[in-house]
N, C-alpha and C positions, 0 to 999 in steps of 0.2 A: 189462451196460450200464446198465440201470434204477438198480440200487446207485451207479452212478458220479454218473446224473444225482440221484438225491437226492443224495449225499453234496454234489454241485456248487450245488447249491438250499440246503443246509444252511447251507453258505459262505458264497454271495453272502448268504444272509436274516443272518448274524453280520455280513457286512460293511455291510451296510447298518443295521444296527443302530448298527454302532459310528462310522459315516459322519456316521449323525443324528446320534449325542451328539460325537461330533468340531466336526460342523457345527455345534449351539447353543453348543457351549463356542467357537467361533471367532467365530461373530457375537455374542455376548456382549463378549469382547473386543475385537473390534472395532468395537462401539458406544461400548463405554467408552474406547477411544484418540480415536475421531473425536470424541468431547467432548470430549476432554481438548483435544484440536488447535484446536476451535472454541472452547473457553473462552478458550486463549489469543489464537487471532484478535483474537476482540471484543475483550479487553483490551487488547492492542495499537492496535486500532483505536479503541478508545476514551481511550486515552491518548494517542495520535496528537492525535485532534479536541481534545479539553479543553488541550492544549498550545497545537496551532494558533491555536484560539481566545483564551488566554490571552495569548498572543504579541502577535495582531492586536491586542485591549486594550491593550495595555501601549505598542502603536507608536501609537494614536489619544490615551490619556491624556498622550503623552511629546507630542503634536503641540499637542495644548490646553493644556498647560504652556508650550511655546514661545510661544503666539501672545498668550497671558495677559502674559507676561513680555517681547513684542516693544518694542523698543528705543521704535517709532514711534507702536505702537497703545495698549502696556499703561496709559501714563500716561494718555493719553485715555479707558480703559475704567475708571482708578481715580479721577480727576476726576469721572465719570458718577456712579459709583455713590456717592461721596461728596455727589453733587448741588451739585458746585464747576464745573458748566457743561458746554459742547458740545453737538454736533450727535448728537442721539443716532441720527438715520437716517442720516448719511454714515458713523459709526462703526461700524455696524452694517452697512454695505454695505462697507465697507472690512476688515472681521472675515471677511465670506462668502466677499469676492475671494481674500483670502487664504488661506481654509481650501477652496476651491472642489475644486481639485487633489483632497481626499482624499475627496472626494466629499460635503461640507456643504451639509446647504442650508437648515437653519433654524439662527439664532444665537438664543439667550435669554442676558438681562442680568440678572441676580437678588438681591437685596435678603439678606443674612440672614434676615432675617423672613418670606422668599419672596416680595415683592412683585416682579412682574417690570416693570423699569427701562426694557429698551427689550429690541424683539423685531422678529425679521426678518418677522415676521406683527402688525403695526402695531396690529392690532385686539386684541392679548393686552397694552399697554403697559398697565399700571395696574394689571389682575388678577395673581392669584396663580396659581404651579404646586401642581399637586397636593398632598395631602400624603404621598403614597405617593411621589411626584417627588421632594420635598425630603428623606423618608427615607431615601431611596436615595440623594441626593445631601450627608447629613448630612455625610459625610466631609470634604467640599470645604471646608466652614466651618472643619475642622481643619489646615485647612494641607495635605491631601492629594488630587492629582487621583482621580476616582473614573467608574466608569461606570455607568450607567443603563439597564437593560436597555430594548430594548421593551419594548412592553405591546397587546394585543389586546382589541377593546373591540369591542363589537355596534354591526353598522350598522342601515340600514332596509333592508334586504334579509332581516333576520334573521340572516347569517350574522357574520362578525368581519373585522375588519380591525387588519392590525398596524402600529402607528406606527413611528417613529422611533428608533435607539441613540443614544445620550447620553453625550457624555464631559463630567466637570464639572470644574472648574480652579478655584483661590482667585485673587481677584483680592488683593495684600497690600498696604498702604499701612503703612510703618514697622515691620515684621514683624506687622502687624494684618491680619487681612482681615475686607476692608471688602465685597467680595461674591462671586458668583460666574459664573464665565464659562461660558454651557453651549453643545455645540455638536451639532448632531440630523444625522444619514445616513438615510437610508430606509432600513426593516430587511431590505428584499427585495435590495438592493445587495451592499454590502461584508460585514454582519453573514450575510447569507445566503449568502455566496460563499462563507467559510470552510467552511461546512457541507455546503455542493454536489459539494467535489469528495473527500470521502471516503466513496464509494460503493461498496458490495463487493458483486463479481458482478451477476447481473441483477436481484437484488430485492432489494440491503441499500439502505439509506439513513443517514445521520446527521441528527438532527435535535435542535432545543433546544423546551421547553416552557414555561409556566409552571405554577403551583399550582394551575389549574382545567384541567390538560392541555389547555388551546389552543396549538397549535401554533406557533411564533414564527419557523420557517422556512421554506421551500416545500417541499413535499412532490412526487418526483419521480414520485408519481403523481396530479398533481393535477389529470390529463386525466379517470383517472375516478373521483378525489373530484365534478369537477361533472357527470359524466357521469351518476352514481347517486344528486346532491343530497345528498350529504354534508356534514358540518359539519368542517372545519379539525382535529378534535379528536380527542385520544388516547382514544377510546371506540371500540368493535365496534359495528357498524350496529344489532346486535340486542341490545343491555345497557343497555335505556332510560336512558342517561346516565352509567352507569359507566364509569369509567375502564378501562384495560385492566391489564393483571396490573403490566407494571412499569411505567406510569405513578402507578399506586396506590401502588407500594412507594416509586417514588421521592417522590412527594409527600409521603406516610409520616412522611419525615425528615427535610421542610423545616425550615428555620430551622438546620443542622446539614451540614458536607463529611461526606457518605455516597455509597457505590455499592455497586453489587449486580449480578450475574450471575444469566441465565434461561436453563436450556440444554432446559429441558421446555418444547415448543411450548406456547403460550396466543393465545388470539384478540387479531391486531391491530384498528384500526380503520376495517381493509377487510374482517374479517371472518375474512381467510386468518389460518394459523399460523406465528407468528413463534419468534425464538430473538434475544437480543440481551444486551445489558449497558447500565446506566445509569449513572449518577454526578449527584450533586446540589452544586449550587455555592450554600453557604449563601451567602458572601460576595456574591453575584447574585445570588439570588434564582430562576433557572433549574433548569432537569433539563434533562443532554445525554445523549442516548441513541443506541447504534449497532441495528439490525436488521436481520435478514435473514429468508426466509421457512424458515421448516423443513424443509420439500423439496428446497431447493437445500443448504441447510448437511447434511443426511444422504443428500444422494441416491446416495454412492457404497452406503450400506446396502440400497437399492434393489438395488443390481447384484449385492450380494453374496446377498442373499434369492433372486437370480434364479438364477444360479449354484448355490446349493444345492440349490435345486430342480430343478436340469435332474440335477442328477448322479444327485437319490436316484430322479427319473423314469428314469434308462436307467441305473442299479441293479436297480432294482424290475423291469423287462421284460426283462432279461439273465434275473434272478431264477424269473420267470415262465416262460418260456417255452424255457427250458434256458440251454445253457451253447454257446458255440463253441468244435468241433473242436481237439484238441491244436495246438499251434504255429499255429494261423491270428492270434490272437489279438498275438503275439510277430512274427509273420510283417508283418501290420499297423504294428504299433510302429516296426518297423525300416524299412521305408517312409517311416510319417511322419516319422520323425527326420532324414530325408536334409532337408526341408525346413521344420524344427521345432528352437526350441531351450525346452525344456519346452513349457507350454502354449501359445506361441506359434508359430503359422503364419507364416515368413519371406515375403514377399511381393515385396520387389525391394528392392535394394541403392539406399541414396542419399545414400550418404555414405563416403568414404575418408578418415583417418588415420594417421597413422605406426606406429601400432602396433593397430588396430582399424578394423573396417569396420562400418558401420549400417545395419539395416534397416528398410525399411516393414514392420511386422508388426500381424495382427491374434489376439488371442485366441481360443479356440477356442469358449470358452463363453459370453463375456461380448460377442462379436463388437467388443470394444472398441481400437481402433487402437491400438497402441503403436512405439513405435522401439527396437530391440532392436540394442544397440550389443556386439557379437562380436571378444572378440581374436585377433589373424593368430596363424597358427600360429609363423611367425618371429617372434614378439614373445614367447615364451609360454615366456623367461626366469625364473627367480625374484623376479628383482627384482621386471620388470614385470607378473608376476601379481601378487606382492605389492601393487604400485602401482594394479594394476588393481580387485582385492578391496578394497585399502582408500580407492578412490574412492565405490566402491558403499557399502560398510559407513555410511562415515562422511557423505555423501548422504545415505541414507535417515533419521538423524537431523533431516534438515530438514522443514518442511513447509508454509515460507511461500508465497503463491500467485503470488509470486515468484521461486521458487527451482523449477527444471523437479522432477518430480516422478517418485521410484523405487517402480517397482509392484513388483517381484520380481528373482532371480538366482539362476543355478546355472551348471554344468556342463554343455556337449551332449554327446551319443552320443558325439564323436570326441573327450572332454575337455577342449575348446575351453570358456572362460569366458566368459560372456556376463551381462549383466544386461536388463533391459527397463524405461522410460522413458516417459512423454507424449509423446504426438506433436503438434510445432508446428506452426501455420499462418503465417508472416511472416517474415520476414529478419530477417539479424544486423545488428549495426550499420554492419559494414563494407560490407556490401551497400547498407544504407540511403545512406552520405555517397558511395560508386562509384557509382549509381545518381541519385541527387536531388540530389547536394551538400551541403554545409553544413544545419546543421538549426539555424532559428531559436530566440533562448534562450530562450524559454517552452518547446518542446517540450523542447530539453536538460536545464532543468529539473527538465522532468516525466520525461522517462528516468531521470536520474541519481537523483532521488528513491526511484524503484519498485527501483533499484537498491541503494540504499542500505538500504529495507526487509529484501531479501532478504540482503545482507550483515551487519546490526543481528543477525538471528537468527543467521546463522552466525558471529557474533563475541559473540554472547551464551552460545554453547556450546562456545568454547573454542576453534573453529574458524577459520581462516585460509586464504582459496581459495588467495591468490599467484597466479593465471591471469585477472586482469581484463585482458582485453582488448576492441577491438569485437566479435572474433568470436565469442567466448564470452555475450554479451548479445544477446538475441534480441528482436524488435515483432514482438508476436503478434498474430493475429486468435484469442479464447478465448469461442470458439461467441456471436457478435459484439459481446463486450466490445472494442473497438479500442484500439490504445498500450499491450499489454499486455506489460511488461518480464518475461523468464526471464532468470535468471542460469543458465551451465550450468557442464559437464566444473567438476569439481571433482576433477577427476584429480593436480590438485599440491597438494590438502588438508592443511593440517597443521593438530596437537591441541596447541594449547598446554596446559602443565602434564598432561597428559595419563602416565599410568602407563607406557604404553610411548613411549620417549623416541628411538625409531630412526629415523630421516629418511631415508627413502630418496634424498632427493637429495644427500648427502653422498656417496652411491658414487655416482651418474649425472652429479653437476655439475650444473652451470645446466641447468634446465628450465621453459620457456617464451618471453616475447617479450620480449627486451633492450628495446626500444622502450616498453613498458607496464611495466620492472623498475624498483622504487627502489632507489638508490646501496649501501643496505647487502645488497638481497639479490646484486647482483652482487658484492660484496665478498667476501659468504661465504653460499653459495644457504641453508643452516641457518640465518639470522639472520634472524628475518623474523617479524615482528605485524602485528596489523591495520592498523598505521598502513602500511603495505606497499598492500595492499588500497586505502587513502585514496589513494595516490600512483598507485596503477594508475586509478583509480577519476576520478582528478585529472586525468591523461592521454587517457581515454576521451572525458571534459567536453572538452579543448580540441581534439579531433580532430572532435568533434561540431559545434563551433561553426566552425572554420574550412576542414576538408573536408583539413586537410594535416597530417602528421606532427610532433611534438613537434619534432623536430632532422632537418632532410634531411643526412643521408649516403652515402658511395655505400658505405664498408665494415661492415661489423657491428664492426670494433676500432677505428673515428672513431665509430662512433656507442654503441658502451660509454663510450669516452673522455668525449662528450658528454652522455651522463647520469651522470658521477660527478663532472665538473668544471663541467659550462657552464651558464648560467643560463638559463632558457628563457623563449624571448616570452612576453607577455601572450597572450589568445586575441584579445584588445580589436584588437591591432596587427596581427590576419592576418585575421579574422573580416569578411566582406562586411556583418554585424549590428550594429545599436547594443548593445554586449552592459553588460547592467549593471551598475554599479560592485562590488555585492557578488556577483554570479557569478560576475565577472573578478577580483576579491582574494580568494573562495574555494577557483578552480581554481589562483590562483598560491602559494598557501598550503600546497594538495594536494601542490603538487609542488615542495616546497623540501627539499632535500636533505639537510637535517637532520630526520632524524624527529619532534626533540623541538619543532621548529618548525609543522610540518602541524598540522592540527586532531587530537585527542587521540583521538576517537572518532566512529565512523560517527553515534553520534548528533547529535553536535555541526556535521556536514557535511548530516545529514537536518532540522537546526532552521533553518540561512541558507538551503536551496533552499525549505522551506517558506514563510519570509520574500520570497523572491523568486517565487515562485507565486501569495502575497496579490496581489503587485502587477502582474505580470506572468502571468496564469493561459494553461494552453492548455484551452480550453474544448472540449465534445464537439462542439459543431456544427465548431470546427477538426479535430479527429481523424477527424469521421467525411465531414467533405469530403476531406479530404488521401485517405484508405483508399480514398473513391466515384471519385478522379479516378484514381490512382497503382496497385488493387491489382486493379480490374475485368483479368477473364482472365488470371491468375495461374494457370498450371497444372504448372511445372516443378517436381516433390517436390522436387529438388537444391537449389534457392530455398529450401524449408520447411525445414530441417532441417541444420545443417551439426556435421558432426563432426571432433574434433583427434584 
């Protein structure tokens, strides 16, 4: 018996041997995938903001061009600068009325020479603008609107304050220009709204700089910058005035379009350890930068650290202190499996589908909730495993924070296929417009946005869901991020160009919701691109804005008929919302039945709601009123979690 137990001691002390190097070689690799996932984030997210931002520009210089050029005002403002007469304060008051809407509130009149002509702040008429002003505005003398960024400049408080954005326009007299039209927003407004709301997770932020890293947006923790007497500025409390790591690199390359990636934590300017990406706008003059804290970007390494330590802890004391009794071990296993599918504890059923059941599950080691979605055993076809497998497989290639998220997948005890999933907190869409109705078009916006995120990546890899529906889109509560879109069941995935070219729904036929289908996948369920996706996606928009169904029918063969012949309302003409003009020609666009007609690409559907977000924003204090009044006592998991 002694010989058994050493030889048993021998074992576990080999297995735990090879457990450690299994375990560094896995958390190795799984450090280097979770950067790879957060390299790409921030660049997405960072090409996201410098788009945005570009965008806004380009609608504010298109607006100063107009007003330059107005039929009523311009000849009046080329008269002025000509110094061929007028009222230079009704002209000036008549520039602000009109520009008022986009939020203006200082006009400057400006000389080639920079003498400023007339100014909505009375006491500047005479003086000169800066010369760093007119550099930046040199453009405008060329015949080209241009913009001026703020600028942050020390008060008597010591600390800084940020002025005004600037779009500059030629005023042209005979294709000459004779001066220039400038028009000021306050940079805490509009210029800072673009930057406010792409915020990732609890601690990222976006934000723009200049060359001495003062900050030039708000900082969404700017309760305790004044809370700790802090200064506006991309330095660590503790780096007597130095910049922080990628403030420094991006300044680095002023004068020069450069960006750069930091995926090795470095001290922010709150001290904490960040991770982020930059990009330098020589044309501006700016650094826009994404961050997040490092804690939160690698915290699932956390989990797994914790995990391998619990395994190699009750390795080592099996180790230690023998072994257990033949078959007790075995006897054990077959026990847990009755209510286990691997390392997942089944906990209670909250979800039925036609071919699979869901559960509340928690992990064994990591105690970390998951939903563990189990196919019936009458389901358990070829095809449909096929179908099943290659939902999982080609899922897990995703990892936008968008897109519901696949922790693992096997086989149970009884052969049953299961995979395991994140577990939500919030309703699907459908729940949302049955429950609240209609949903105003700034929130629509901001849904179909997050949506289209998580679509961008799965169309950037070939992939195609075909299953947008409401129910398939989830408003989440994510540990209380609020309005957080999951796209899910990616169970009718297909791989464009993809090596193996077999579609399983060419033997199953149509699969999914005729209602949310465009014209060619009913035609032939095999025909199907992303612009498919756009039309579902298009469908989900007008069901969100008006609470009713694209085409009422009472059959499913009037209502096929209907989406391959009929033209569908406006959302504008059922919608209890003033819904606005480019959301309502974007969702009629979505769902024109010719593909080659829709917009080409989910990016091109993610750049108009962006446009309509500038102007239309749904702001956190709406989100997280809507969440305080609508989600207090929320306890039914069936709510949380819905499966097809």
């Amino acid at each position: 018996m002694k010989h058994s137990f050493d030889r048993a001691r021998v074992v576990l002390l080999g297995l735990l041997l090879a457990v450690l190097g299994v375990g560094f070689w896995a958390y190795q690799g799984a450090g280097n995938s979770l950067r790879e996932i957060r390299a790409t984030g921030l660049r997405t997210l960072l090409n996201t903001q410098v788009g945005t931002l570009e965008q806004w520009i380009a609608e504010r210089r298109n607006e100063a061009e107009q007003l330059a050029g107005d039929e009523e005002l311009g000849p009046q403002l080329r008269r002025l600068a000509l110094g061929r007469g007028g009222d230079p304060v009704r002209i000036v008051q008549t520039t602000l009325e009109k520009a008022r809407l986009i939020g203006v509130t200082a006009v400057l009149l400006i000389a080639p020479s920079g003498r400023i002509l007339a100014a909505s702040e009375t006491q500047r008429v005479g003086g000169k603008v800066s010369a760093d002003f007119l550099a930046h505005a040199h453009g405008a003398l060329k015949g080209q609107s241009v913009f001026v960024r703020p600028y942050s400049t020390a008060n008597k408080a010591g600390t800084h304050d940020v002025g005004r954005a600037w779009v500059a326009a030629p005023l042209r007299d005979k294709g000459r220009v004779v001066g220039i039209l400038a028009l000021g927003s306050p940079a805490d407004k509009g210029f800072a709204d673009v930057f406010g709301a792409a915020r990732l997770g609890r601690s990222g932020e976006a934000l723009a700089f200049d060359a001495e890293g003062w900050l030039l947006t708000p900082s969404r923790h700017a309760a305790e910058l004044a809370e700790r007497g802090l200064a506006w500025r991309m330095a660590p409390p503790a780096a007597d005035g130095a910049l922080t790591l990628l403030a420094t690199e991006a300044v680095a390359r002023r004068g020069e379009s450069a960006e750069g990636l930091l995926l090795q934590p470095y001290p922010g300017y709150l001290g904490r350890d960040l991770i982020g990406a930059w990009r330098w706008m020589g044309d501006l003059d700016i650094g826009v930068a994404v961050e997040i804290e490092a804690g939160e970007a690698y915290a699932p390494l956390f989990y797994l650290q914790v995990g391998f330590v619990i395994v190699l802890l009750l390795l080592f004391a099996v180790w230690f202190t023998g072994f257990l009794a033949p078959g007790t071990l075995a006897a054990m296993l077959r026990r847990e499996g009755q209510r286990s599918m691997g390392p997942y504890k089944l906990l209670r059923q909250i979800g039925e589908g036609a071919i699979s059941n869901v559960y509340l599950a928690q992990h064994r080691m990591l105690k970390r909730p998951a939903a563990v979605k189990v196919l019936k055993q009458q389901a358990s076809s070829d095809e449909w495993t096929a179908r099943f497998q290659r939902e999982v497989q080609l899922s897990s290639q995703l990892h936008h924070p968008n897109t519901i998220a696949i922790y693992d997948y096997g086989t149970g005890a009884g052969g049953e296929f299961w995979y395991a999933m994140e577990y939500l907190e919030g309703l699907s869409l459908a729940d949302l417009v049955e429950r609240y109705g209609p949903v105003p078009p700034p929130r629509t916006a901001h849904i179909l946005r997050q949506a289209c995120a998580s679509l961008w990546e799965a169309h950037s890899c070939g992939l195609v869901h075909r299953d947008i529906k409401p129910q398939n889109i989830m408003l989440c509560d994510i540990r209380g991020e609020l309005d957080v879109v999951k796209v899910l069941d990616f169970g009718l995935v297909k791989q464009i160009g993809g090596g193996d070219t077999r579609d399983l729904t060419a033997h199953m036929r149509i699969l999914g919701t005729p209602l949310y289908m465009s014209p060619e996948r009913i035609r032939n369920p095999a025909d199907a691109d992303t612009r498919a996706d756009i039309y579902a996606l298009g469908a989900v928009g007008f069901f969100l804005l008006t609470g009713k169904r694209l085409f009422e029918t009472e059959t499913e063969h009037d209502l096929t008929y209907h989406v391959l012949h009929e033209i569908p309302r406006l959302a504008s003409e059922c919608s209890p919302f003033a819904v606005p003009a480019e959301l309502d020609a974007l969702i009629g666009r979505c769902l024109e039945k010719e593909a080659a007609k829709r917009p080409q690409s989910i990016a091109e559907m993610a750049s108009v709601l962006d446009g309509v977000l500038v102007h239309q924003p749904w702001r956190r204090e709406q989100i997280e009123g809507w969440w305080k009044q609508n989600w207090v006592g929320e306890t039914d998991p069936g709510r949380r979690f819905t499966a097809n």
